[in-house]
VOBA-833236 format. One line per field, with one value per residue (C-alpha): y, x, z; residue number from 1; residue in three letters. Coordinates in nm, 4 decimals, always signed. Last residue first. Layout:
BEGIN
y	Y, ...
x	X, ...
z	Z, ...
seq	NUM, ...
type	ALA, ...
This chain:
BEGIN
y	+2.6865, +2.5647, +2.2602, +2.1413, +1.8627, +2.0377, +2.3119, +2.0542, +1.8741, +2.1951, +2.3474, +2.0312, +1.9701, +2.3279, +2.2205, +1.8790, +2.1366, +2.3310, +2.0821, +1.9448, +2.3106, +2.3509, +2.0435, +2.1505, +2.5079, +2.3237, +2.1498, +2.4369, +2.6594, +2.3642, +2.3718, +2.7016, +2.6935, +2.4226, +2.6744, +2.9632, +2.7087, +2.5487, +2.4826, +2.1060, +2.0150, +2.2746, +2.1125, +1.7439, +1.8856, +2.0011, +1.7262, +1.5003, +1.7511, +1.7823, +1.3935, +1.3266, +1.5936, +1.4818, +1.1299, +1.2590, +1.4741, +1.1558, +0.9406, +1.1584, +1.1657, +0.7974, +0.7772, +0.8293, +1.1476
x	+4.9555, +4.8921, +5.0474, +4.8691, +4.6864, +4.6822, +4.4860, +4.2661, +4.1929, +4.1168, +3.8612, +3.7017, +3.6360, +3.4942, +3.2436, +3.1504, +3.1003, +2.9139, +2.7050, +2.5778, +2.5237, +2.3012, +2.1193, +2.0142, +1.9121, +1.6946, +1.5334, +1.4752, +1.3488, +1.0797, +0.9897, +0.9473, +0.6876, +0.4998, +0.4990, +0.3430, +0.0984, -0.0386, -0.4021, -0.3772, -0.3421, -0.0461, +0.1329, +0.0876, +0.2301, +0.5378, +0.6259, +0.5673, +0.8077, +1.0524, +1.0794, +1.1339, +1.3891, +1.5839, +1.5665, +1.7054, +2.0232, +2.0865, +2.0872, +2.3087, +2.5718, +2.5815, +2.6360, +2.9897, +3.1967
z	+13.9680, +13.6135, +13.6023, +13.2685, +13.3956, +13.7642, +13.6130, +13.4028, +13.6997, +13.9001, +13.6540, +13.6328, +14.0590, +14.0188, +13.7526, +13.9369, +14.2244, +14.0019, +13.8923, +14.2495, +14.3679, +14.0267, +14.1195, +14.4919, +14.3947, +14.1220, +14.3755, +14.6135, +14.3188, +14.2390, +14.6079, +14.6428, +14.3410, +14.4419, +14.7870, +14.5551, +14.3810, +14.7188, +14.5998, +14.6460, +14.3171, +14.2644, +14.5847, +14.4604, +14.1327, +14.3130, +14.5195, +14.1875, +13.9244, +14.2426, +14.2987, +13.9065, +13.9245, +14.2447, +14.0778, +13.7586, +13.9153, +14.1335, +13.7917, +13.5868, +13.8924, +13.9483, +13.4989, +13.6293, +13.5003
seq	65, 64, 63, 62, 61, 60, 59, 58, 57, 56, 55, 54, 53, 52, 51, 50, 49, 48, 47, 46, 45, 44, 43, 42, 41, 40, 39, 38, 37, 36, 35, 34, 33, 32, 31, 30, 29, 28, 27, 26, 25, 24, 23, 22, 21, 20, 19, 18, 17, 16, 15, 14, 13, 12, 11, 10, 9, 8, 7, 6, 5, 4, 3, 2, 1
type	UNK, UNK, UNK, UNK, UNK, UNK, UNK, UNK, UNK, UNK, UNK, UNK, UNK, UNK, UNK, UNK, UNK, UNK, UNK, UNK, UNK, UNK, UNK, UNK, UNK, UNK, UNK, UNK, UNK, UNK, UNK, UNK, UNK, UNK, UNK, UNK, UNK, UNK, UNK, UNK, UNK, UNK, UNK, UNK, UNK, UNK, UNK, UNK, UNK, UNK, UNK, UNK, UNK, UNK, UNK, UNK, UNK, UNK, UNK, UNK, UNK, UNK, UNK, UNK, UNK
């Protein structure tokens, strides 16, 4: 695992906690809200790739076909 993936995941939360606070300021609570699904939406897809891309290391480590 690079530290790459660690730092994308970060950014897309530091950019989801401001998108969504400038949202709740301006009265917008329910599309805040959206917008803080959407971003963890994005993350999860990111981790269960990584995920998938495990499962198939470790059944090609063991030749598990």
């Amino acid at each position: 695992m690079s530290v790459d993936i660690l730092f994308k995941i970060g950014a897309i939360g530091i950019l989801t906690a401001v998108i969504s606070q400038i949202l709740s300021h301006n009265g917008k609570s329910e599309i805040a809200t959206l917008a803080t699904l959407a971003g963890l939406v994005i993350v999860l897809v990111m981790v269960l790739s990584m995920i998938s891309e495990l499962f198939s290391t470790i059944k090609s480590l063991f030749m598990l076909y």
